[in-house]
PQR file with spaces between the fields and no chain letter, atoms N, CA, C, O and H, PARSE charges and radii, in Angstrom:
ATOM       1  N    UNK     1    -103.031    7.690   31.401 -0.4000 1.5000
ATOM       2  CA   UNK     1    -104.234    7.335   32.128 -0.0000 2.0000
ATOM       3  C    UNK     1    -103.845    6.491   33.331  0.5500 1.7000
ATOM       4  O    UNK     1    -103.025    5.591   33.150 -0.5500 1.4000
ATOM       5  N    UNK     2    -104.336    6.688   34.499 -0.4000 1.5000
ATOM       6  CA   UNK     2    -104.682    5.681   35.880 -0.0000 2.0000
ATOM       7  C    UNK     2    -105.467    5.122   36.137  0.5500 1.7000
ATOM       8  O    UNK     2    -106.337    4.702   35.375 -0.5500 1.4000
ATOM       9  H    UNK     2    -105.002    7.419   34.646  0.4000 1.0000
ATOM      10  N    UNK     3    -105.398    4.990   37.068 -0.4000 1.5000
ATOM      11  CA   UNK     3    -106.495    4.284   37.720 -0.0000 2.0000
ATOM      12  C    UNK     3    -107.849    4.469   37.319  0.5500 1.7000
ATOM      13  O    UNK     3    -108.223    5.642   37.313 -0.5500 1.4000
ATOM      14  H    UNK     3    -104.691    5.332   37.688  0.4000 1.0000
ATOM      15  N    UNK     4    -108.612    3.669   37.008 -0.4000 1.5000
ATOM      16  CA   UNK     4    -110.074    3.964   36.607 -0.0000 2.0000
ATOM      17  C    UNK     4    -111.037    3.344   37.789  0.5500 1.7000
ATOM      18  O    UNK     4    -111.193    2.158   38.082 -0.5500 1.4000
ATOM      19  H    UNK     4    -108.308    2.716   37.013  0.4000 1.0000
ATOM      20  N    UNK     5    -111.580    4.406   38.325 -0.4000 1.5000
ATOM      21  CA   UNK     5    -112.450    4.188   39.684 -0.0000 2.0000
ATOM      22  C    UNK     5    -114.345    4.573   39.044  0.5500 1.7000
ATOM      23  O    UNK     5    -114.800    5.593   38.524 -0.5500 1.4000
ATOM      24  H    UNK     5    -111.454    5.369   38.088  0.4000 1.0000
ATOM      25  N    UNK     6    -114.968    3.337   39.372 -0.4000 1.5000
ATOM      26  CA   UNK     6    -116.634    3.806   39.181 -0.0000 2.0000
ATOM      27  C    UNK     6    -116.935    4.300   40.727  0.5500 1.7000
ATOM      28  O    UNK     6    -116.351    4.010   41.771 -0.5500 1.4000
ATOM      29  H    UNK     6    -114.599    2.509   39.795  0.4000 1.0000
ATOM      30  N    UNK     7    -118.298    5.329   40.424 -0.4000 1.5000
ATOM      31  CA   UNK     7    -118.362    5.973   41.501 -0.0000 2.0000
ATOM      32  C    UNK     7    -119.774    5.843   41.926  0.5500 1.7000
ATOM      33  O    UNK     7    -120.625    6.385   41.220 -0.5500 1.4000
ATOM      34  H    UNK     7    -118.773    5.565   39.576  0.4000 1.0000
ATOM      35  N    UNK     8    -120.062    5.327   42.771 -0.4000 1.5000
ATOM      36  CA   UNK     8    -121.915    5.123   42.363 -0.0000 2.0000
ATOM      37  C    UNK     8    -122.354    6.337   42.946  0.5500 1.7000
ATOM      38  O    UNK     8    -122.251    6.578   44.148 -0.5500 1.4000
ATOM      39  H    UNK     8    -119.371    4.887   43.345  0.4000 1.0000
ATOM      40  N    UNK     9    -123.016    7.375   41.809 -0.4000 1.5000
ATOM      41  CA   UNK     9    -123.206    8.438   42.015 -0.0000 2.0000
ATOM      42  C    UNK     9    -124.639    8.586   43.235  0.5500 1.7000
ATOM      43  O    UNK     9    -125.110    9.512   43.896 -0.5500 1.4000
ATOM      44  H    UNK     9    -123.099    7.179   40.832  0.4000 1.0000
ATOM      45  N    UNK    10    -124.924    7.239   43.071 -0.4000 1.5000
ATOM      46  CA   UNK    10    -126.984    7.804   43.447 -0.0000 2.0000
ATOM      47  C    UNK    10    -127.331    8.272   44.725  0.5500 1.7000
ATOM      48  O    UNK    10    -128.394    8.852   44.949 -0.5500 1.4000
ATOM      49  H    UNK    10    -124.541    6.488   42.534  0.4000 1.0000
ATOM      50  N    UNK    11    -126.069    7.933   45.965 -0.4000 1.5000
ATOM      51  CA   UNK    11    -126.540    9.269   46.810 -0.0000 2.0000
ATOM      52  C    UNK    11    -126.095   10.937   47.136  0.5500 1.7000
ATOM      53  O    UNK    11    -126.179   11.698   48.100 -0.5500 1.4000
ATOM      54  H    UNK    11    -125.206    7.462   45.783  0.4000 1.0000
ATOM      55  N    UNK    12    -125.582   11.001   45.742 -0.4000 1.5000
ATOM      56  CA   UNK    12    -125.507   12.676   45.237 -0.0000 2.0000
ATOM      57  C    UNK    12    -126.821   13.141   45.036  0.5500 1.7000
ATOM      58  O    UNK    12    -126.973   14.350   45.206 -0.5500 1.4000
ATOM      59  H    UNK    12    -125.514   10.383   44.959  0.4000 1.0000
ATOM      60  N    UNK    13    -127.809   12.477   44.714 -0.4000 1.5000
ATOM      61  CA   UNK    13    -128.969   12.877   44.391 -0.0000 2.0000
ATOM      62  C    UNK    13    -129.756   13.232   45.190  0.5500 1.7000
ATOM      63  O    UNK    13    -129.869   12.405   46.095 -0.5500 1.4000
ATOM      64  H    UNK    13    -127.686   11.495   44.576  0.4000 1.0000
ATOM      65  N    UNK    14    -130.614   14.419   45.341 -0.4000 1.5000
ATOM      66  CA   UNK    14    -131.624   14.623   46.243 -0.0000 2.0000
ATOM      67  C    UNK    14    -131.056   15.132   47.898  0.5500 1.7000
ATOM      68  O    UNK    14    -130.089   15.776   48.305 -0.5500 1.4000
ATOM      69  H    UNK    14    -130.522   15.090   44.606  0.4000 1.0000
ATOM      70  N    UNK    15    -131.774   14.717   48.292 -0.4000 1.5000
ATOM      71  CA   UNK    15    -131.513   14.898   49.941 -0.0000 2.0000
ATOM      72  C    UNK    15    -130.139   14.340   50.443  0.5500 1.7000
ATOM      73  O    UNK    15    -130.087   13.121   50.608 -0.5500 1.4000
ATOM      74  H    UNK    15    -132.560   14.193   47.962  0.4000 1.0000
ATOM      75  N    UNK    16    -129.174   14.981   50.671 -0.4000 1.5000
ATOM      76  CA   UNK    16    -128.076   14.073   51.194 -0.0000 2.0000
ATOM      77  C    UNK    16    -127.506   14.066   52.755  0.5500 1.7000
ATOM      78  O    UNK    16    -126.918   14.806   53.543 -0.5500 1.4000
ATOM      79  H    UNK    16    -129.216   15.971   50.538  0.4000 1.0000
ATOM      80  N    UNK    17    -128.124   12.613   52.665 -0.4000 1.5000
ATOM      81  CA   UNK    17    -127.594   12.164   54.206 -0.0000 2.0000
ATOM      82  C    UNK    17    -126.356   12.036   54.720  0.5500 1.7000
ATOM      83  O    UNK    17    -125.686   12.742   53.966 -0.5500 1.4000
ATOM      84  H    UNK    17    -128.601   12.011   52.025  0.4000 1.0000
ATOM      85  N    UNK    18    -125.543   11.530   55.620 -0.4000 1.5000
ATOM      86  CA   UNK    18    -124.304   11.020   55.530 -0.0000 2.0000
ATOM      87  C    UNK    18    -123.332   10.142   54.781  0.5500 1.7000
ATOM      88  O    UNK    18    -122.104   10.052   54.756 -0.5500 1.4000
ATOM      89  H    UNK    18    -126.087   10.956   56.232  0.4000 1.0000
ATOM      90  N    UNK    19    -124.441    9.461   54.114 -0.4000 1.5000
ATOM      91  CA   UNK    19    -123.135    8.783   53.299 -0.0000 2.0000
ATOM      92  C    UNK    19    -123.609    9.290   51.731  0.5500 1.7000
ATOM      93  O    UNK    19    -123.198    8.679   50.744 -0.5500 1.4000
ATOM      94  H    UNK    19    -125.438    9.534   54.134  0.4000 1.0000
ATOM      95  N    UNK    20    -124.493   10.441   51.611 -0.4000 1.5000
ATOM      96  CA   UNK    20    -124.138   11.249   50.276 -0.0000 2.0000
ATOM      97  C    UNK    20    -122.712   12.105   50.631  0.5500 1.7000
ATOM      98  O    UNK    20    -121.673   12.198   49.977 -0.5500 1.4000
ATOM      99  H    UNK    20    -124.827   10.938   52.412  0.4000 1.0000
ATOM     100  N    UNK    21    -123.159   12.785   52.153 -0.4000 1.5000
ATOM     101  CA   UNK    21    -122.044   13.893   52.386 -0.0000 2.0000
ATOM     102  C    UNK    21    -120.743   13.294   52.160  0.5500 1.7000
ATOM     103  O    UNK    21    -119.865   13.942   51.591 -0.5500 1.4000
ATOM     104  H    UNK    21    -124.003   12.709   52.684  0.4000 1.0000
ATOM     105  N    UNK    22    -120.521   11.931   52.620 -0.4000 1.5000
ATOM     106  CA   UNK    22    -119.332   11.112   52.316 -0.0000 2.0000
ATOM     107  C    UNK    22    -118.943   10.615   50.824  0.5500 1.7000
ATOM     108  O    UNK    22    -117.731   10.525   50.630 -0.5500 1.4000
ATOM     109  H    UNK    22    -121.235   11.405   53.082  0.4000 1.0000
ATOM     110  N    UNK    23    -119.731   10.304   49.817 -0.4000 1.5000
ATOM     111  CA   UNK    23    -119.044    9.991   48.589 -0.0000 2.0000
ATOM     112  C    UNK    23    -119.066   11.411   48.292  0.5500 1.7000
ATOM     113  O    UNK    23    -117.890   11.688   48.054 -0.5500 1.4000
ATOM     114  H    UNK    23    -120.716   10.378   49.975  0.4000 1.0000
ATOM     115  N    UNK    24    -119.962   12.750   48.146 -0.4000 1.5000
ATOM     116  CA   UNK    24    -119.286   13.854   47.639 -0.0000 2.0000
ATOM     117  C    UNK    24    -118.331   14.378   47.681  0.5500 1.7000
ATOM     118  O    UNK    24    -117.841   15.112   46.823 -0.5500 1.4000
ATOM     119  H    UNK    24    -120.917   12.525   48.340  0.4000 1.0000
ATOM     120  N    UNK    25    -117.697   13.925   49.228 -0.4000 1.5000
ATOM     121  CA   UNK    25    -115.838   14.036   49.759 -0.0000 2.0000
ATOM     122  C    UNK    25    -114.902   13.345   49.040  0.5500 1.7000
ATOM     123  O    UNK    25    -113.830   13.602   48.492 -0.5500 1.4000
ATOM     124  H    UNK    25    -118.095   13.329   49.925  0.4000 1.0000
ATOM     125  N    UNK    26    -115.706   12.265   49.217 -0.4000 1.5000
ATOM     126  CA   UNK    26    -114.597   10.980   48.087 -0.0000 2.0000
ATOM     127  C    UNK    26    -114.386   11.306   47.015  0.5500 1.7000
ATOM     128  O    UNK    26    -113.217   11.245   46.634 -0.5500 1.4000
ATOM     129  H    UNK    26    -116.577   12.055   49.662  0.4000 1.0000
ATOM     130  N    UNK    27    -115.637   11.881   45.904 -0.4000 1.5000
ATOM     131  CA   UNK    27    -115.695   11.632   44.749 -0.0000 2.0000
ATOM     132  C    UNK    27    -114.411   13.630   44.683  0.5500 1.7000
ATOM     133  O    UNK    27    -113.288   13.685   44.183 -0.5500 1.4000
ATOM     134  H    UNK    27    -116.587   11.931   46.214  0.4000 1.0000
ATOM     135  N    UNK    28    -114.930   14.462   45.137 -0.4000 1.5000
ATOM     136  CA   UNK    28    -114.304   15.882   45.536 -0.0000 2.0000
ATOM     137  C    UNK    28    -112.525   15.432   45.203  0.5500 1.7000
ATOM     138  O    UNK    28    -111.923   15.940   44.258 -0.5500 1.4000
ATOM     139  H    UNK    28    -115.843   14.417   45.543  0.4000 1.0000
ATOM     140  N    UNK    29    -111.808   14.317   46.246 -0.4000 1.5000
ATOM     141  CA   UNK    29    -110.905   14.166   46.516 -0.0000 2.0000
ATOM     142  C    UNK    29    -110.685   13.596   44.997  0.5500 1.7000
ATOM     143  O    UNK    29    -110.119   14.265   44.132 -0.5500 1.4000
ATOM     144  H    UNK    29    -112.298   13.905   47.015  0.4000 1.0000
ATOM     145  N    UNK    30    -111.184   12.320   44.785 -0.4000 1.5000
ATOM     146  CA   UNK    30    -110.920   11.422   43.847 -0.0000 2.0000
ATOM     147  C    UNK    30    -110.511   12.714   42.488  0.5500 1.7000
ATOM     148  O    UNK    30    -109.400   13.190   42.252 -0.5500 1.4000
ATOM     149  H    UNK    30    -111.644   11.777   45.487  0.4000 1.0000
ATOM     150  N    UNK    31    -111.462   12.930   41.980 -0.4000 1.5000
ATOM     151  CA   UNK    31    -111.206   14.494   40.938 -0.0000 2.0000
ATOM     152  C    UNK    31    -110.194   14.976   40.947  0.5500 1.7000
ATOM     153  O    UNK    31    -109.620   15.214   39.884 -0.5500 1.4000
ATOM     154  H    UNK    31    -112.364   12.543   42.172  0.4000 1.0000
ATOM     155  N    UNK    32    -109.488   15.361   42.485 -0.4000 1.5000
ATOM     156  CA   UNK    32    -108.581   16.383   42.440 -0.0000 2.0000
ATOM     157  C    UNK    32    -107.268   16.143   41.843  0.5500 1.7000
ATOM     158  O    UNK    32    -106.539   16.970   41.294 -0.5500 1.4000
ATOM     159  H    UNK    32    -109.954   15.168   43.348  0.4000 1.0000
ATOM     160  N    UNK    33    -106.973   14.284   42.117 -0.4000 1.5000
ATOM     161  CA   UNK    33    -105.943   13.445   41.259 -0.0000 2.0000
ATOM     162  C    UNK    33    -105.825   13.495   40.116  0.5500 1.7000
ATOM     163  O    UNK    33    -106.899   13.462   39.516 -0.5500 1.4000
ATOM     164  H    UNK    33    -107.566   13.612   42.563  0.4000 1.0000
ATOM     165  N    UNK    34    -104.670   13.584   39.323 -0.4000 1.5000
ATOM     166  CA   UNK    34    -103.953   12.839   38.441 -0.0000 2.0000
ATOM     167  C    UNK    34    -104.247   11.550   37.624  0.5500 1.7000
ATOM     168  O    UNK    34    -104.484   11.246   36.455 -0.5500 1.4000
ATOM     169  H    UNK    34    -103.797   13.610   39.811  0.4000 1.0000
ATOM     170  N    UNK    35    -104.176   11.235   38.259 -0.4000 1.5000
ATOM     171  CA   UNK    35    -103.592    9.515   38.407 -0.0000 2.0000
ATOM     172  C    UNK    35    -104.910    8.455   38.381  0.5500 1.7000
ATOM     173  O    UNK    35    -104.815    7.227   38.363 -0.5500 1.4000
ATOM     174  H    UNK    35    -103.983   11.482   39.208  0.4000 1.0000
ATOM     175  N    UNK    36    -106.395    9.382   38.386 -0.4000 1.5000
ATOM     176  CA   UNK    36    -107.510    8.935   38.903 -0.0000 2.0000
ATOM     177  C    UNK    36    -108.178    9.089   37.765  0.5500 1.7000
ATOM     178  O    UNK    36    -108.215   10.219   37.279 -0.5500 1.4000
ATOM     179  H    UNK    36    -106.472   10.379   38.401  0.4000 1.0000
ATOM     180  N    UNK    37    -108.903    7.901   37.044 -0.4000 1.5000
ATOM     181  CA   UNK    37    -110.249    8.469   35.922 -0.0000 2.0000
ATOM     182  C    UNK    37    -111.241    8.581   36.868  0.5500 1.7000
ATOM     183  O    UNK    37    -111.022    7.696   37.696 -0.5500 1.4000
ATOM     184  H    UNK    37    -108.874    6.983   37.439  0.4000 1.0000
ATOM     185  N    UNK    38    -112.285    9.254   37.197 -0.4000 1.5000
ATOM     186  CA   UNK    38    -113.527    9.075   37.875 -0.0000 2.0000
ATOM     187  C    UNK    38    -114.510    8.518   37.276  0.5500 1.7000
ATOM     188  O    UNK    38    -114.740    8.940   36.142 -0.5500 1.4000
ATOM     189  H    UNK    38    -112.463    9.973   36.524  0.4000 1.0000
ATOM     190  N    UNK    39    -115.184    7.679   37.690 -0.4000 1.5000
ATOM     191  CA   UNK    39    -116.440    7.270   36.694 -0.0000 2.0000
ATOM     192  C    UNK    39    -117.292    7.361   36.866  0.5500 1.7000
ATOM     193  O    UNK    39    -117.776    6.268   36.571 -0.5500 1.4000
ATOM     194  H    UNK    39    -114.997    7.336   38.610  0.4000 1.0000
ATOM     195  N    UNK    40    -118.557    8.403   37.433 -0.4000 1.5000
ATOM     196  CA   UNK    40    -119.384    8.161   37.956 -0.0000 2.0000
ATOM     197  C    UNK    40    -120.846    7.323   37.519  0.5500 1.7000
ATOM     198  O    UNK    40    -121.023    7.240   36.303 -0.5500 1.4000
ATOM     199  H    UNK    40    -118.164    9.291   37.672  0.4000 1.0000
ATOM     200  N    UNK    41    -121.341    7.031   37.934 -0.4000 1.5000
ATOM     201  CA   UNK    41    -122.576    5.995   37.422 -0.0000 2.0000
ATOM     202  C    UNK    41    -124.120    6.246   38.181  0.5500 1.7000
ATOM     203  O    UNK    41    -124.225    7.157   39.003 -0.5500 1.4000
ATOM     204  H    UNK    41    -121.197    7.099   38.921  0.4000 1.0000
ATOM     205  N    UNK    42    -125.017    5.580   37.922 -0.4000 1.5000
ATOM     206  CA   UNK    42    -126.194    5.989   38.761 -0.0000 2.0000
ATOM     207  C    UNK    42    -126.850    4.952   38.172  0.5500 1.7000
ATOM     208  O    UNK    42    -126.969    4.809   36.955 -0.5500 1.4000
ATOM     209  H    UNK    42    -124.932    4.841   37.255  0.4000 1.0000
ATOM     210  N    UNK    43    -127.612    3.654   39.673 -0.4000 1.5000
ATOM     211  CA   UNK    43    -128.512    2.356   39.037 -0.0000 2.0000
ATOM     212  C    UNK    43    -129.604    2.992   39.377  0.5500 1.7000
ATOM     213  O    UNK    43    -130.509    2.846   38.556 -0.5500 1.4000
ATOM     214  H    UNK    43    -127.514    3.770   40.662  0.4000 1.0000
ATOM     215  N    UNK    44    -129.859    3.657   40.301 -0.4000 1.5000
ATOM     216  CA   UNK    44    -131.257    4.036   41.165 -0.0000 2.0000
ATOM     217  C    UNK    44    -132.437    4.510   39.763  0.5500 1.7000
ATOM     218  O    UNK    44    -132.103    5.256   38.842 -0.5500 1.4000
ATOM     219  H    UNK    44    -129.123    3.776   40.967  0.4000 1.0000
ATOM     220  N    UNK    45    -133.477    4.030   39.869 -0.4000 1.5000
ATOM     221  CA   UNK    45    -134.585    5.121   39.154 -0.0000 2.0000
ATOM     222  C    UNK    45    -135.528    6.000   39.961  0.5500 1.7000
ATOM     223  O    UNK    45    -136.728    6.102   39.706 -0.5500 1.4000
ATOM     224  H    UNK    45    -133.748    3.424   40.617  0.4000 1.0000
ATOM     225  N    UNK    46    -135.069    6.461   40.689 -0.4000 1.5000
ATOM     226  CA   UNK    46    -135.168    7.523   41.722 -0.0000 2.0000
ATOM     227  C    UNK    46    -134.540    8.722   41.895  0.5500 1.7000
ATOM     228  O    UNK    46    -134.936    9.743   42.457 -0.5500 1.4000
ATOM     229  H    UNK    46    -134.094    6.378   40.896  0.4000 1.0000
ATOM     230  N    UNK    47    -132.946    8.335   41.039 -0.4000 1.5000
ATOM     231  CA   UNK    47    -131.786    9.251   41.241 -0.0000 2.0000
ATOM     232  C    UNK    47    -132.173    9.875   39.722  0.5500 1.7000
ATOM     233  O    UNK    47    -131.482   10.851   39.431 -0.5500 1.4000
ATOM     234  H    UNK    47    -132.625    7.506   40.583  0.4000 1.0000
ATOM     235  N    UNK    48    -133.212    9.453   38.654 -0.4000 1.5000
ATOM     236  CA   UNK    48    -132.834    9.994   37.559 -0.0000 2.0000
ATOM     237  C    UNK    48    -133.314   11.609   37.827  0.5500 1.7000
ATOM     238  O    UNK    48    -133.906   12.072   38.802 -0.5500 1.4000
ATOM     239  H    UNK    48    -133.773    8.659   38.891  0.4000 1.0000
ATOM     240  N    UNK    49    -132.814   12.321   36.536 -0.4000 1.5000
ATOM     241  CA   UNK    49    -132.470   13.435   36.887 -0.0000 2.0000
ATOM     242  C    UNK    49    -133.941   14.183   36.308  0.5500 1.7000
ATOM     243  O    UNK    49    -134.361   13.802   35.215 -0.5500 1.4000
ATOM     244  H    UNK    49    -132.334   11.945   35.744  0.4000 1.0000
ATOM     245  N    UNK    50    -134.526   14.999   36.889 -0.4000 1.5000
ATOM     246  CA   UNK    50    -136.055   15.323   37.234 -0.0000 2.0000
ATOM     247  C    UNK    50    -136.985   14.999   37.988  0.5500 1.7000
ATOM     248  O    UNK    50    -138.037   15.634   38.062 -0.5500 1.4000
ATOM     249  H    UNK    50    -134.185   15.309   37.777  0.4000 1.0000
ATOM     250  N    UNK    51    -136.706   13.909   38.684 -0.4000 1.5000
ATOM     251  CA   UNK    51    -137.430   13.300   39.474 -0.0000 2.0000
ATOM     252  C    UNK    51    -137.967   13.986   40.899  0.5500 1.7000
ATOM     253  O    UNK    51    -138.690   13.342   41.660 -0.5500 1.4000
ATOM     254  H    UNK    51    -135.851   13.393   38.624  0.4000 1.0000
């Protein structure tokens, strides 16, 4: 195991602006590692999923 990275998922959700388009790159890249746990997370109650 590596590195353990949290990922704050909540602007994956919904409409994505520029800095969704940007952690989906990050989080894309982060995945593609080895060496990387990903963690993703979500505080928003906006981001929950049905909304």
């Amino acid at each position: 195991m590596g590195l353990r990275v949290a990922l704050d998922a909540g602007p994956l959700h919904g409409h994505r602006t520029g800095v969704g388009v940007a952690v989906a790159e990050l989080a894309a890249h982060l995945a593609e590692r080895d060496d990387i746990e990903l963690i993703p997370y979500v505080l928003s109650y906006r981001a929950r999923p049905g909304r």
